[in-house]
Structures are given as structure tokens and as C-alpha cells.
N, C-alpha and C positions, 0 to 999 in steps of 0.2 A: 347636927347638920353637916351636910357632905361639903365640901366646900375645893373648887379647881384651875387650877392655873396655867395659864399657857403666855407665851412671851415671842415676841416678834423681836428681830433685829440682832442690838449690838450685844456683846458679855458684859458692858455697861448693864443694859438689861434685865441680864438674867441674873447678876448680884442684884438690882434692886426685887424682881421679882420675889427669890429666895430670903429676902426682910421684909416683905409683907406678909409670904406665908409663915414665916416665922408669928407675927400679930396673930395669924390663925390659930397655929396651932397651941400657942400659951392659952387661949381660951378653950383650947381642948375640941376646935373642930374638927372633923375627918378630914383629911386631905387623899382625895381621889384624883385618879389619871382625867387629863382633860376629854377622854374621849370619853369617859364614862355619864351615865347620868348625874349631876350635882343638884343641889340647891342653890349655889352660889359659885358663880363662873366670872374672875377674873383676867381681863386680857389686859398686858401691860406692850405697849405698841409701838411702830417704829413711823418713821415717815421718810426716810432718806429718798427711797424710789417709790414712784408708782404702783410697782405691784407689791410694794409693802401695803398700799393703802387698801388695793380691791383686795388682799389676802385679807385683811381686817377685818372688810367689812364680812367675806364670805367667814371669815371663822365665828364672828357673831351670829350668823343664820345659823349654820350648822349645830353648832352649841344650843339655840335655841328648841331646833326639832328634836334635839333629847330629852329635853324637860322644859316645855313651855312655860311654865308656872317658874321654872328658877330666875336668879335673880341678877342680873348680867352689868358688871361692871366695868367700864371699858378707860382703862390711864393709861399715860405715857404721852410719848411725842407727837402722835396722832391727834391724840386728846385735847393736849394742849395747843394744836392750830388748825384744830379741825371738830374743836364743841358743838359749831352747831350744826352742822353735819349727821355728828351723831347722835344730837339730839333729836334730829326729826326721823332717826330709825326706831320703828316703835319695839325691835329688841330689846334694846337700850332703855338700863333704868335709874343708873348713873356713872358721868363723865367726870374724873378727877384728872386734874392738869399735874405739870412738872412738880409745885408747891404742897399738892394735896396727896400725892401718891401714897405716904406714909402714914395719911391721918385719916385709914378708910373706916374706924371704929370709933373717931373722935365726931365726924361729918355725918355720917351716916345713925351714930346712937344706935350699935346695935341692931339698928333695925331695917332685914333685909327681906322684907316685907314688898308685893310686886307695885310699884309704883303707874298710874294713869300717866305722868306725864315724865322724861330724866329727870334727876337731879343735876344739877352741874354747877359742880366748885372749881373754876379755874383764875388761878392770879394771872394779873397781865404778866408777859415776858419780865417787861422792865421793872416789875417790882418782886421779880424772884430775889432770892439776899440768900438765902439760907442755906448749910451746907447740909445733907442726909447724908450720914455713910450707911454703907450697906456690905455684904460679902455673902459669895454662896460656893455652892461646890461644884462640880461638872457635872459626876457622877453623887451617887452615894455613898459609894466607896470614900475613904478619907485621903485621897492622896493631892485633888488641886484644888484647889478655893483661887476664886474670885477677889480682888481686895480692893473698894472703890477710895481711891483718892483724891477727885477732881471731879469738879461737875462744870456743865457750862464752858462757852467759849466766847471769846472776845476776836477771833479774825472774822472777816468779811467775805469769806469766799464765795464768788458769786452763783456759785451752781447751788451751795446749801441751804438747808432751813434749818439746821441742828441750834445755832446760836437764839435764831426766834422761838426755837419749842425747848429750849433749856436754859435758856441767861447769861450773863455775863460769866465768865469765870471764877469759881471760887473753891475754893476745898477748908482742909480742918487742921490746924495745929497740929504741927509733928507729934509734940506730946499726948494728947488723943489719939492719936491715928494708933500709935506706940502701943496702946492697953488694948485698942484691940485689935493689932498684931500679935503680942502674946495670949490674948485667947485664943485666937485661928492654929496658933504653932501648940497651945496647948492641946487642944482636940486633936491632933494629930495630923493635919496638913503637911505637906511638905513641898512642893511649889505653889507658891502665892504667886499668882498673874495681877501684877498692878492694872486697875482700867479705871477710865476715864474717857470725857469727851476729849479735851485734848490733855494726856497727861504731863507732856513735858513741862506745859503751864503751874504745872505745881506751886503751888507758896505766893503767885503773884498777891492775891487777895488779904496771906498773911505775910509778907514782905520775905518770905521765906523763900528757897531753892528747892526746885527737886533733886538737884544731885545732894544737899542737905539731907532732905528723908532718905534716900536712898543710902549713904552714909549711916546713918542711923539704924534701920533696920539689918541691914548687911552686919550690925556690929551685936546685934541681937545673939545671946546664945541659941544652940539646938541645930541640929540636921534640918538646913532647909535651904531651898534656893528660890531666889528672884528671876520673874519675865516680867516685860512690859509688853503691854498688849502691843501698841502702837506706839510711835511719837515721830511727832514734825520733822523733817530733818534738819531745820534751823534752831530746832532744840535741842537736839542730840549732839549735846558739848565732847570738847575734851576731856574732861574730867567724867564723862562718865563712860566715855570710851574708854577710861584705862579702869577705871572702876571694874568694866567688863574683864579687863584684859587681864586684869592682876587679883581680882578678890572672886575664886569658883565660884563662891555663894551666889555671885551674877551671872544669867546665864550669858554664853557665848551668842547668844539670836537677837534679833532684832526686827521689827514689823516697820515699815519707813513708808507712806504715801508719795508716791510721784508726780502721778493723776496726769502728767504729759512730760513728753518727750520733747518740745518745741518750746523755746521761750515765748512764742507770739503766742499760744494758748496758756501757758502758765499765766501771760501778765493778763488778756483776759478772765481768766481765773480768778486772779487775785491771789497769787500763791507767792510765797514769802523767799524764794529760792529763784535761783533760776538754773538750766541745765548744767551750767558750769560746775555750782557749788554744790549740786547734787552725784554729778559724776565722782570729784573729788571726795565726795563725803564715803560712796562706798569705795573708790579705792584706798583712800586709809583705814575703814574698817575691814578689809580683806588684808591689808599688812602690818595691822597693830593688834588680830583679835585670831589669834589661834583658829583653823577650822571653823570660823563665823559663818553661821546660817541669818539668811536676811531675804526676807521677804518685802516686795513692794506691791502698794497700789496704784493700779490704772484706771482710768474713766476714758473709754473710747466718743467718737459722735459727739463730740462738745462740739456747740456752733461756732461754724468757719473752720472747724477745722478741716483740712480739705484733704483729698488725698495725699497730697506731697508733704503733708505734716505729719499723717499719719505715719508714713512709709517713714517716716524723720524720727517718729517716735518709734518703730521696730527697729531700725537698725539701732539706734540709741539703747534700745533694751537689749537685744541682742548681741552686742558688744561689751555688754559690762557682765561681772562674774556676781550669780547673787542666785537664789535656791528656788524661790516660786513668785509668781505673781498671785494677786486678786483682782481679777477684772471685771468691772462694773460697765456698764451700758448707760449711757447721760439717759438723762430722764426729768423730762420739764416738772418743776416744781415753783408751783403755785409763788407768787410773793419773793421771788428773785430775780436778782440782775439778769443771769441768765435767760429767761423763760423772757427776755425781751430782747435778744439781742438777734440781729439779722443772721443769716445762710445756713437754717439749720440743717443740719445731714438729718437724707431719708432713713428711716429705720433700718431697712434691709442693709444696709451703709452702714450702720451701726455693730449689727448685728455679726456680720463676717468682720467686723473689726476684730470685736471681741472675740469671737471664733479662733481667727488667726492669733493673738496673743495669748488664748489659750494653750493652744498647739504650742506656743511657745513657747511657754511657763513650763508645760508637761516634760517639754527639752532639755530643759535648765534643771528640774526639778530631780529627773532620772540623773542626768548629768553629778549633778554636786550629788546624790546619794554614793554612785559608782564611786566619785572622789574620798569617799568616806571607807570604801571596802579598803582591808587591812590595817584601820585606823583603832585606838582603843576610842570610845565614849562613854558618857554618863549618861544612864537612863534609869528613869524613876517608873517604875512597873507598875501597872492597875489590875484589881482584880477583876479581872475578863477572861475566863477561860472557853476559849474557842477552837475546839476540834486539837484537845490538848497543848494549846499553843497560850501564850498570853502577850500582852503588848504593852508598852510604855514609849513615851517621848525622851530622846535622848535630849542633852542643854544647848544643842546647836537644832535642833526642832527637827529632827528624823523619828520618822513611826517604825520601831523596831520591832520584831517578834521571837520570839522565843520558846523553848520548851517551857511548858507552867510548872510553874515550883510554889506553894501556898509560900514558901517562907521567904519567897523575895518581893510578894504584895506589897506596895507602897516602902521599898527598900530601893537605896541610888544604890545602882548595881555596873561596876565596870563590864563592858561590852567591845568584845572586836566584830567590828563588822565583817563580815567572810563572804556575804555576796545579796544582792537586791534586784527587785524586781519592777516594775511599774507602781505598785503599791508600797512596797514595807521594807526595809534592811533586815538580814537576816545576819544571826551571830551568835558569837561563844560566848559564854560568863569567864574572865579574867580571875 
């Protein structure tokens, strides 16, 4: 049986995806492109914004006019606070929530057979407990794997649903985590991207620290280096900023959430920072971490924020030194504080928000590359050859290119940058 997968959202995500079809493929399914015809089509889902949710439903349609008769299983964060929604989609033939995602051969018995009405396994929120690791890889290629160390979140921020559609915080003993880190590093991986709902939370549920695992695997033999997808900036300690600063095996980048410029929207938020300590936070990482790349996120049109906060939150971005933004557009979600609170800004209001901080990322972004031209770096090379050229991520998070050379495929290759363009740095091998 053909069997196909496609995946919505975070790289959370797409490591858990890549351990389901992993359960496929030990039983010797086919695994096909989602675009193809399958017998068996799973979508693993997101919910953070809105048009994660009608993308859902429209990739369930779409999926369906390939092979009516196939067998259409729809998990993930959707799933889990949005069952009966898609139970009354008569695509839909079963819903498996956060707890069930990995047990689609245990629930189901093999038997993917077209069902009259869904199925649906979902645990409440509050009695998720259970940790699932999972990892995958970006490409095919063996050069980045995915490596889930946290599941679940314990803050309240009022704009999300992630802590409803995945649980409280929890992850896995170092010592587990450890066996399979040295299987990923044995397959031949060589940057592990830690993810997580909120990773920096690491250890709370096993009284452990994340700078602890990170400690740990950093100590790990073999050619390999560490990223963290994301982490809170009220989690991003001292100790692991020198971690960064003193042990390569860590990379020099960082992914940091902002989500505003203006304390009066942080504390409606519910954010654990406020402007002050986030300002400070990257100017000590731009004077303790070598050519540091750091990326933040913004959510523009959160309500009440009004124009003079906006504008409060560009100059505030625009004043500090940091490599790209990710800007998201607020977006009412079902079952939070938010999605109750009075002055929402109009869409279109929204929209040239985002817009503008775009423009302004892209400024930053050209910027800090230029910064980079003359500089040596590490870049870890993929096998992608494109009009004789190939590409890799340097460890302060620059998209480099190069002439292709098969024998620097998944090789940390030193690079001076020599000059860039809106896209990519271009350079010499050292």
C-alpha cells in the first residue's frame, strides 16, 4: 500500500511527522509524494494562525480528489482542538490528537479500510503526561536532523493555543535523549537542530536544566554542531551564552521571540520579559558571542495596539543590531484571552504592519550579511547542486554558495565571505 505525508507548521512538526512514517515504513509501506495518488494520506497539523486552519482543511479536499477511496488521517494541533470539526468532514476517516499521534497502527489495527463515520482518539489536554521523542532530517541528504527535546508548554500567553493542543511541559531524561543523539550522529548527521514547543523549558518536568543537556551532548565525541530552534529570552541564561561563546560545537545564532516592541502589549500578552530585558539581552549577545546571528519574532495587530505602539515597536527594532526578523500577522484564535479583548486593529492595519517590518528585516538581513563580507565562517554544505553552484548554512545562520565540489557534501568547510547579494553570501574555501 502507497501510503503519504505531508505536515503543516513548526519543525517540531516535521521531526514528529518523519517518526510516524518511520512506523510505515518498518512495515514495508511505500512511501509516496503527497501530491501523488496514495491509499493512505496523513496530515500532521498546525493551529497557530488561521490560515493554518482553512490550509488543512483545503489540503484534506485536495488529497481526497486524488484517490477517493484512500484513507485520510488527519493529527496534530488541529486535531487535537479542533476533533469535531473534522469529524463532520466526511473526507475525514480518522482524527488522532497530541497523545495518539504515534499510536496510528496500535488505534487503528492495521486496518485502513474507508470508514462510514471518523474515528477519533483524542486525550483531554490536561491528561497529556507523556513524553514522544521523535527526529527527522530536512532534506534526504544526511547533513541536518531535527532532534525533539521538549514537548508542551506551561506559559499562558494570551494570544496562543499551543499549550491547549499540546500540554503542559515535559520532555525525556538526559540519559535517553543521549542513545538517541548517538544514533543521529552515527547515521551521519552533522548539525542537530534541538526543537521544541518551548525548548529552553527543558528538564523542568525531570528537575533537570537545559543548559545541563546541552552540556552533555556538546561533550559528545564526532564532528558535529548544535542549534536551537528557538528559546524565550528569559531562558536564554548566562551559562549558555558562553556555552555559545567558548565551546564551536555551539552554534554562534540564536532564534529569540519578541512578539512587541512596547511593554503595554507585552504585559497584555503575557510575556515574561519586558522591553528593558530584552534590549539588554541582545546587546550582551552581540558583545560576548563572536559575529552572532540572531533572529527575532514579531506578531504585528495584536489588540490595542495602536499606531504609536506600533511605530514604538519599529524604532525599537530598528535600533538594535540582530540579522532577520519572522513576522506573523495576530490572528483570532478560538478559546483565548485574546480573541476577547477590546480595539482590535482592522486587518488592512495589520497587514502594512507586517509589510513594513518586513521591509525591515530584509534591511537588517542584507546589512548583517555585508557585515560578514571579509570575515572567515563555518558552513556545513548540502548536496544541492544548482547551475554548478551548492549551498550550506554558515553557524551564525548565512546561506552561502559556492562552487560544487561532491567532496565537501556534508563537510564544515571554512569560508571567507567575498561578497553578497539580497539572497546568499558568496565565497572562497580557506
Amino acid at each position: 500500500m502507497k501510503v503519504a505525508f505531508h505536515t503543516l507548521g513548526c519543525k517540531l512538526n516535521f521531526s514528529e511527522t518523519s517518526t510516524i512514517a518511520n512506523q510505515f515504513k518498518i512495515r514495508e509501506y511505500e512511501i509516496v509524494d503527497f501530491s501523488e495518488k496514495a491509499d493512505i494520506y496523513v496530515l500532521n497539523t498546525c493551529t497557530v494562525t488561521e490560515n493554518a486552519d482553512k490550509e488543512c482543511r483545503q489540503i484534506i479536499r485536495k488529497a481526497k480528489t486524488r484517490n477517493p477511496n484512500s484513507f485520510m488521517v488527519v493529527t496534530g494541533c488541529f486535531a487535537q482542538l479542533q476533533s469535531e470539526k473534522l469529524m463532520k468532514m466526511p473526507e475525514v476517516d480518522a482524527v488522532l490528537g497530541t497523545a495518539e499521534k504515534f499510536k496510528i497502527f496500535e488505534l487503528l489495527e492495521d486496518d485502513f479500510s474507508k470508514r462510514e463515520t471518523s474515528c477519533v482518539f483524542v486525550t483531554p489536554t490536561d491528561k497529556i503526561s507523556n513524553f514522544y521523542f521523535s527526529s527527522s532530517t530536512e532534506a534526504d541528504e544526511r547533513t541536518r536532523a531535527f532532534f525533539k527535546i521538549q514537548d508542551g508548554c506551561d506559559y499562558l500567553c494570551t494570544y496562543c493555543t499551543i499549550p491547549k493542543a499540546r500540554g503542559r511541559s515535559r520532555s525525556m531524561e538526559i540519559s535517553l535523549l543521549l542513545e538517541n543523539f548517538r544514533k543521529i550522529l552515527a547515521e551521519g548527521y552533522k548539525e542537530i537542530i534541538l526543537t521544541g514547543v518551548n525548548v529552553g523549558d527543558y528538564g523542568k518536568s525531570t528537575n533537570q536544566k537545559f543548559s545541563d543537556l546541552l552540556n552533555h551532548l556538546l561533550s559528545e565525541n564526532g564532528e558535529f554542531r548544535l542549534r536551537i530552534s528557538s528559546i524565550e529570552p528569559n531562558l536564554l541564561t548566562d551559562e549558555i551564552i558562553q556555552l555559545a561563546k567558548n565551546n564551536p560545537k555551539l552554534v554562534n545564532h540564536f532564534h529569540i521571540p519578541l512578539q512587541s516592541g512596547t511593554n503595554k502589549i507585552l504585559q497584555l500578552m503575557k510575556r515574561r520579559y519586558n522591553t528593558e530585558f530584552f534590549k539588554n539581552l541582545i546587546n550582551k549577545l552581540n558583545i560576548e558571542i563572536k559575529n552572532v546571528g540572531i533572529g527575532i519574532d514579531v506578531i504585528t495587530g495584536f489588540p490595542g495596539e495602536t499606531d504609536e505602539d506600533f511605530l514604538s515597536t519599529y524604532k525599537f527594532l530598528s535600533e538594535m543590531e540582530f540579522s532577520y526578523l519572522h513576522v506573523f500577522t495576530y490572528s483570532e484564535r478560538e478559546n483565548t484571552e485574546a480573541v476577547l479583548m477590546k480595539n482590535s486593529v482592522p486587518h488592512i492595519k495589520r497587514k502594512e504592519r507586517t509589510n513594513m517590518l518586513r521591509i525591515l528585516s530584509e534591511k537588517k538581513r542584507l546589512a548583517f550579511m555585508q557585515k560578514n563580507i571579509g570575515k572567515k565562517v563555518q558552513v556545513l554544505f548540502e548536496h544541492q547542486e544548482i547551475n554548478g553552484k551548492m549551498r550550506g548554512y554558515s553557524s551564525n545562520y548565512i546561506r552561502v554558495e559556492t562552487d560544487f565540489n561532491i567532496d565537501l557534501v556534508n563537510k564544515f568547510v571554512e569560508i571567507e565571505i567575498t561578497n553578497c547579494n539580497n539572497n546568499f553570501c558568496y565565497g572562497k574555501i580557506i
